[in-house]
PyMOL commands that place a pseudoatom at each C-alpha (Angstrom):
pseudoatom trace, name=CA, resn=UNK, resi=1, chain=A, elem=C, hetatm=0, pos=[-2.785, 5.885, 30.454]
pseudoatom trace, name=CA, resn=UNK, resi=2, chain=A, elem=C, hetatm=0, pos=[-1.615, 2.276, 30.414]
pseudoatom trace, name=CA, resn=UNK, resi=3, chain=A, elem=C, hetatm=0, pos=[-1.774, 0.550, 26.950]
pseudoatom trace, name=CA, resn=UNK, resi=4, chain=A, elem=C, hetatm=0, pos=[-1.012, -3.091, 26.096]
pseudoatom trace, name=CA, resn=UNK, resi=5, chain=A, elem=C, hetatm=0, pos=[-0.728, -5.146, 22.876]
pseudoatom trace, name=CA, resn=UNK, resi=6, chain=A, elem=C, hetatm=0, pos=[-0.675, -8.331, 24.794]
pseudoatom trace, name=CA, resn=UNK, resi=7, chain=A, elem=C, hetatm=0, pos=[-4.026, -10.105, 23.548]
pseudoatom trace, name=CA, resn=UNK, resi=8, chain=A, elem=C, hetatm=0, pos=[-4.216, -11.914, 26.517]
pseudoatom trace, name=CA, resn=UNK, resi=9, chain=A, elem=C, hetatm=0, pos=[-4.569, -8.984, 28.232]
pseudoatom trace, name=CA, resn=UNK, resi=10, chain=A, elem=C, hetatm=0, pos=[-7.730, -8.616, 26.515]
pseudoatom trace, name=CA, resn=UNK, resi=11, chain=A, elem=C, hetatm=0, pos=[-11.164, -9.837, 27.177]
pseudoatom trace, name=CA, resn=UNK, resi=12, chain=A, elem=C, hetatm=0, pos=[-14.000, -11.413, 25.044]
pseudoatom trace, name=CA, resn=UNK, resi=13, chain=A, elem=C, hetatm=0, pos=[-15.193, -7.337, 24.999]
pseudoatom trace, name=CA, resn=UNK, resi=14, chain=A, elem=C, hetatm=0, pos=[-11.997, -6.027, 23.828]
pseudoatom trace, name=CA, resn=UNK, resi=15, chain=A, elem=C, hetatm=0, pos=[-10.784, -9.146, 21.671]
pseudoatom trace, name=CA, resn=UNK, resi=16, chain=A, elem=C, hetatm=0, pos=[-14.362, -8.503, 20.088]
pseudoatom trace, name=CA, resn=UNK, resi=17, chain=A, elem=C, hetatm=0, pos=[-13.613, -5.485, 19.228]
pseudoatom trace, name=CA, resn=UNK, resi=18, chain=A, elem=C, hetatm=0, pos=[-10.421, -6.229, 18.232]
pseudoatom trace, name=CA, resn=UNK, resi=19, chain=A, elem=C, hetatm=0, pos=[-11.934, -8.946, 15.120]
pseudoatom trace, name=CA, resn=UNK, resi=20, chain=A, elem=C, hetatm=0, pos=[-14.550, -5.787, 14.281]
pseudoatom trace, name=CA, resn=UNK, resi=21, chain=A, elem=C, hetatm=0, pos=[-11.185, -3.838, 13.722]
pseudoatom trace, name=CA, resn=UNK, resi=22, chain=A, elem=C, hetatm=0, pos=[-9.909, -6.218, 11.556]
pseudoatom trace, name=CA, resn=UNK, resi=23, chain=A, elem=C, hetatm=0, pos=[-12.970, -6.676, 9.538]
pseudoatom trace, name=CA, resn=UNK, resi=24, chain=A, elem=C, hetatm=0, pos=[-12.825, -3.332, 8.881]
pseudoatom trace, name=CA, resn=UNK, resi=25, chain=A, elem=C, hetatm=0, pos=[-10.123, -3.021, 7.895]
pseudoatom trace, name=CA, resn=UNK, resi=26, chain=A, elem=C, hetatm=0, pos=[-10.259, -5.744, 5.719]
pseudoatom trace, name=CA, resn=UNK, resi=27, chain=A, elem=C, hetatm=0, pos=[-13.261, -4.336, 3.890]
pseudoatom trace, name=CA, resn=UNK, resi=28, chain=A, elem=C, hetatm=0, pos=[-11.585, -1.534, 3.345]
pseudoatom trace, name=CA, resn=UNK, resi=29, chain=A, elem=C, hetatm=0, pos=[-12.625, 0.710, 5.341]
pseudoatom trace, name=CA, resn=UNK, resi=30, chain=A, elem=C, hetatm=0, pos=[-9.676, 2.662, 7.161]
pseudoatom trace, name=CA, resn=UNK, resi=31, chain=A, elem=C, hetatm=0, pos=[-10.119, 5.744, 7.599]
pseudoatom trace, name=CA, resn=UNK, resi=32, chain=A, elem=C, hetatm=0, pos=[-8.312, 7.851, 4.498]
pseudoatom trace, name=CA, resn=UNK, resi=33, chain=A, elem=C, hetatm=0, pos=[-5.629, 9.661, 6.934]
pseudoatom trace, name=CA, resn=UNK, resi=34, chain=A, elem=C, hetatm=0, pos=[-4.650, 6.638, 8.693]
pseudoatom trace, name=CA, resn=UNK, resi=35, chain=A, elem=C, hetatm=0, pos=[-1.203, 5.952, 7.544]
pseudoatom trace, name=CA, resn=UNK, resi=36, chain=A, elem=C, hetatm=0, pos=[-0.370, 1.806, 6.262]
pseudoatom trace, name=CA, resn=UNK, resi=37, chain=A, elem=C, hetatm=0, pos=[1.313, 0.035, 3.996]
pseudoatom trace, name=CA, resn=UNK, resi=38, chain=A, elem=C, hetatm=0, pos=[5.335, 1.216, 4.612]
pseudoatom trace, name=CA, resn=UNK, resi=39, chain=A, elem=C, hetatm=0, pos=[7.353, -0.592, 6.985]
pseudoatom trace, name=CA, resn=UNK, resi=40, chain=A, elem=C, hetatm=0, pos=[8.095, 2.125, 9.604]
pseudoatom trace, name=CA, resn=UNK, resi=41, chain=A, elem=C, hetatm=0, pos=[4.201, 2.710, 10.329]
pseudoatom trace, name=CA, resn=UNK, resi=42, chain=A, elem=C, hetatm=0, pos=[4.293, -0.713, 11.869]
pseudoatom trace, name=CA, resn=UNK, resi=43, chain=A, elem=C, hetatm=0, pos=[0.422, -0.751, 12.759]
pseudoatom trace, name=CA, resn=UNK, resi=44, chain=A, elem=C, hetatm=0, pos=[-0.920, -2.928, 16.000]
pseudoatom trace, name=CA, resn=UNK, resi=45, chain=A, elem=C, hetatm=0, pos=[-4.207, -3.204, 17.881]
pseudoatom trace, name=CA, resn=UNK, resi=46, chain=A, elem=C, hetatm=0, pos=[-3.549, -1.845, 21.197]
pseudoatom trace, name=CA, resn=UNK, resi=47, chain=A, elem=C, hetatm=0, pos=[-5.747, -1.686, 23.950]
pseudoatom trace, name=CA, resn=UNK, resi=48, chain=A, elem=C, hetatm=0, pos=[-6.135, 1.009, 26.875]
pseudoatom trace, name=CA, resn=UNK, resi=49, chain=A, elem=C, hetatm=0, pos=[-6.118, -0.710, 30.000]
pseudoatom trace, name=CA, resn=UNK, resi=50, chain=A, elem=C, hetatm=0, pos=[-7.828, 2.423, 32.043]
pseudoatom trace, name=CA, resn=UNK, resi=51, chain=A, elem=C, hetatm=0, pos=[-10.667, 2.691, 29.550]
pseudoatom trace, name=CA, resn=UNK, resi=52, chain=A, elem=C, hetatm=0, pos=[-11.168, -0.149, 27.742]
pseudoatom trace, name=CA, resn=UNK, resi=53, chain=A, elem=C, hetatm=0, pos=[-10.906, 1.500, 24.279]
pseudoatom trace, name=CA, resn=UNK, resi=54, chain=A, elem=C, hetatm=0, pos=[-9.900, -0.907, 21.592]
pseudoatom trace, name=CA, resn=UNK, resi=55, chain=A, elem=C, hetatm=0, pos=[-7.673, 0.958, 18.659]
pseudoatom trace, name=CA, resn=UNK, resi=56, chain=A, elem=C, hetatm=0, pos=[-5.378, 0.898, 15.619]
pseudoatom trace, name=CA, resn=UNK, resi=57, chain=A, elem=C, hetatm=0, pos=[-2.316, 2.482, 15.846]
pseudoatom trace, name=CA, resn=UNK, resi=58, chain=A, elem=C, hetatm=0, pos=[0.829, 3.125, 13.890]
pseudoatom trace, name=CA, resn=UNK, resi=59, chain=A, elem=C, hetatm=0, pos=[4.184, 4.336, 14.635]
pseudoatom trace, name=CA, resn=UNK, resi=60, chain=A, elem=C, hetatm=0, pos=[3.004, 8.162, 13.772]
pseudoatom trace, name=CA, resn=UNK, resi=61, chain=A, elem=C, hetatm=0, pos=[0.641, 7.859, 16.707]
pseudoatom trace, name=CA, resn=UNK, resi=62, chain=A, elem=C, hetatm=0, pos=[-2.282, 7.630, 14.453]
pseudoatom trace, name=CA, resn=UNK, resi=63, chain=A, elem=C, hetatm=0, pos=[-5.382, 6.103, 15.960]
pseudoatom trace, name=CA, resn=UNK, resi=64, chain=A, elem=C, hetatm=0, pos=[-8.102, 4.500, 14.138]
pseudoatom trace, name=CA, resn=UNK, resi=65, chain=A, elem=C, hetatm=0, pos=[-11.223, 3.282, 16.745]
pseudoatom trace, name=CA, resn=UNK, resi=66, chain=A, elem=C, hetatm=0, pos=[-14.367, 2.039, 16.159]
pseudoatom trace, name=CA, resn=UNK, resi=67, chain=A, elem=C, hetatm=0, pos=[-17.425, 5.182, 16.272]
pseudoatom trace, name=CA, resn=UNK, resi=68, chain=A, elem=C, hetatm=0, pos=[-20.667, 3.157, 16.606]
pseudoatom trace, name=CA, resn=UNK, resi=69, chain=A, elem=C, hetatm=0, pos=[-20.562, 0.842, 13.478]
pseudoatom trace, name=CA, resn=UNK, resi=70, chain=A, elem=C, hetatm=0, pos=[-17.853, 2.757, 11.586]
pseudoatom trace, name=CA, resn=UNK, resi=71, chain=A, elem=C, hetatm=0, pos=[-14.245, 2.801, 11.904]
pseudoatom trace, name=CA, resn=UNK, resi=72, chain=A, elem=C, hetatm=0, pos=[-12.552, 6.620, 11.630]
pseudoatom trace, name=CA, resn=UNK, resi=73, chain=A, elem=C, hetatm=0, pos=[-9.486, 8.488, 12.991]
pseudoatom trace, name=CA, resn=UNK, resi=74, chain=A, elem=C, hetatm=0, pos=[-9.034, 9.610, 16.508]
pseudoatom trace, name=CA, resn=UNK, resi=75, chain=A, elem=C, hetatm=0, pos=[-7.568, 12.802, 17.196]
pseudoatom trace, name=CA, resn=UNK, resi=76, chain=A, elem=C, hetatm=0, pos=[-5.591, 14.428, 19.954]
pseudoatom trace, name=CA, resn=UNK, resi=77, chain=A, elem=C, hetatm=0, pos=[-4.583, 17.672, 19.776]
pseudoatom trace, name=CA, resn=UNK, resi=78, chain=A, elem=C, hetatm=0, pos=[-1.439, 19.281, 19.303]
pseudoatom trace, name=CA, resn=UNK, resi=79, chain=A, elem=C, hetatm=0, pos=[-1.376, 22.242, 21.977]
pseudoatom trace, name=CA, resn=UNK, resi=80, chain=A, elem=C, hetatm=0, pos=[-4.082, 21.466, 25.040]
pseudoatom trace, name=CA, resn=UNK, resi=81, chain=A, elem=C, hetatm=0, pos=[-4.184, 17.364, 23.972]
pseudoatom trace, name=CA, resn=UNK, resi=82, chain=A, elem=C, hetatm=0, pos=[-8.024, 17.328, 23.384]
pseudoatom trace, name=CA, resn=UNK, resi=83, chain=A, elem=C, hetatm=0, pos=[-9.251, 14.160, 21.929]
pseudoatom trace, name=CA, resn=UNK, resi=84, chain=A, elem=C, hetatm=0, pos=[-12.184, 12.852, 19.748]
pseudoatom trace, name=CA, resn=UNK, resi=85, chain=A, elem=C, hetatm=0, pos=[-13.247, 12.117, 16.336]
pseudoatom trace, name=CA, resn=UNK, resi=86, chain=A, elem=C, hetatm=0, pos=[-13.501, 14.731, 13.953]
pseudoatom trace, name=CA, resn=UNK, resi=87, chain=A, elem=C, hetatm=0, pos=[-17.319, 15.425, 14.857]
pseudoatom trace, name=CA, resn=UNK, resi=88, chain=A, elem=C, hetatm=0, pos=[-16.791, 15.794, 18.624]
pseudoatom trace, name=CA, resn=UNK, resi=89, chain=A, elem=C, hetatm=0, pos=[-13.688, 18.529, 17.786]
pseudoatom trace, name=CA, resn=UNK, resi=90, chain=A, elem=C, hetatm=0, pos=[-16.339, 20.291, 15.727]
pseudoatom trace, name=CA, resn=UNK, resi=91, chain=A, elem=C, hetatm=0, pos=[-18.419, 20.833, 18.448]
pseudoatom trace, name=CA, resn=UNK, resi=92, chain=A, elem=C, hetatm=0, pos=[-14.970, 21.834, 20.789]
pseudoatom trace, name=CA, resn=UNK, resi=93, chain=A, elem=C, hetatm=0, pos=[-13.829, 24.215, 18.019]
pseudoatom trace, name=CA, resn=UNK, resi=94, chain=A, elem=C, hetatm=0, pos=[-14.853, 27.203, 19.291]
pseudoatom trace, name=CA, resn=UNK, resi=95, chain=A, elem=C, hetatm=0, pos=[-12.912, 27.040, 23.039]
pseudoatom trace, name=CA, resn=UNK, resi=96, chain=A, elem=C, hetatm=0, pos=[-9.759, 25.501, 21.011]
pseudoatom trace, name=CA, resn=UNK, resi=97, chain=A, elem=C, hetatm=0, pos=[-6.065, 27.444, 21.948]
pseudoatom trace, name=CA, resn=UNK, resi=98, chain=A, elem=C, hetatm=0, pos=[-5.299, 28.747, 18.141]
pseudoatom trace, name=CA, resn=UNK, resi=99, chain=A, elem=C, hetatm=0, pos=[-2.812, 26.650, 17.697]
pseudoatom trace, name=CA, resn=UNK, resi=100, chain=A, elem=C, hetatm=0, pos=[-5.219, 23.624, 17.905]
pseudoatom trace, name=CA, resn=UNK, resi=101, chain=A, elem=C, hetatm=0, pos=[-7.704, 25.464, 15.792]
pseudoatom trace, name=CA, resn=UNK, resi=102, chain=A, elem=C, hetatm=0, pos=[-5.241, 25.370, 13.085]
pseudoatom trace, name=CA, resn=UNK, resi=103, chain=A, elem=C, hetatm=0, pos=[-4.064, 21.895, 13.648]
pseudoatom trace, name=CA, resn=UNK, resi=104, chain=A, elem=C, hetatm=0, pos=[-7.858, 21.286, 12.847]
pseudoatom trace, name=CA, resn=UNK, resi=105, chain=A, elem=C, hetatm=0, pos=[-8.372, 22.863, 10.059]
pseudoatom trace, name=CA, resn=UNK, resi=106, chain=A, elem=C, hetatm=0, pos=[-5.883, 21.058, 8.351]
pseudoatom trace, name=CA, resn=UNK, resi=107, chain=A, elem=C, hetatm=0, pos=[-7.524, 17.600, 9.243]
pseudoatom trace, name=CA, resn=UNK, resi=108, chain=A, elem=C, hetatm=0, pos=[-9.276, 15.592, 6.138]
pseudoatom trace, name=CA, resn=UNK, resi=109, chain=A, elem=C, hetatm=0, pos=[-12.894, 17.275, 6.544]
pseudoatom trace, name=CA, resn=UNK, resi=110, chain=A, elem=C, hetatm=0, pos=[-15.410, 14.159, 6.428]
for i in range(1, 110): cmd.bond("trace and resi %d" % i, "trace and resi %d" % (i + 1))
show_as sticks, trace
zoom trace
């Protein structure tokens, strides 16, 4: 995965994305895990080159990404690195590694 913070590496797509981000933010609406506000979490938008995803993150790896119209967490996985939001883990619970599962169940429930 390549990533860049460079916003002229963005497009009108991504730098689109990017201002919805903001707005969000702005209005409040970070998702409640999503760590801000101290000096080490030093957030950025970032962008991944390979997919195109748009994101906040922080310097605990956190990733906050637009889900349709609403802005929540993105998770990856502690043990087998399996990523979503906290609806599509749901539905991957069941064929977790342990270890995951109980990385999961301590995750903010929505």
């Amino acid at each position: 995965m390549t990533t860049t913070t460079n916003l002229s590496d963005f497009g009108n797509r991504e730098r689109a994305i990017a201002i919805e981000l903001m707005t969000e933010w702005n209005n409040g609406n970070l998702p409640s895990d999503f760590k801000v506000g101290f000096e080490e979490n030093n957030v950025q938008i970032m962008m991944n080159t390979t997919s195109g995803n748009v994101f906040l993150t922080n310097d605990e790896y956190q990733v906050a990404m637009m889900n349709g119209e609403k802005l929540e967490s993105y998770y990856t996985s502690p043990y087998n690195g399996i990523e979503g939001f906290y609806d599509d883990l749901v539905d991957k619970y069941e064929s977790m590694h342990e270890a995951d599962k109980a990385w999961f169940d301590d995750l903010p429930k929505k």
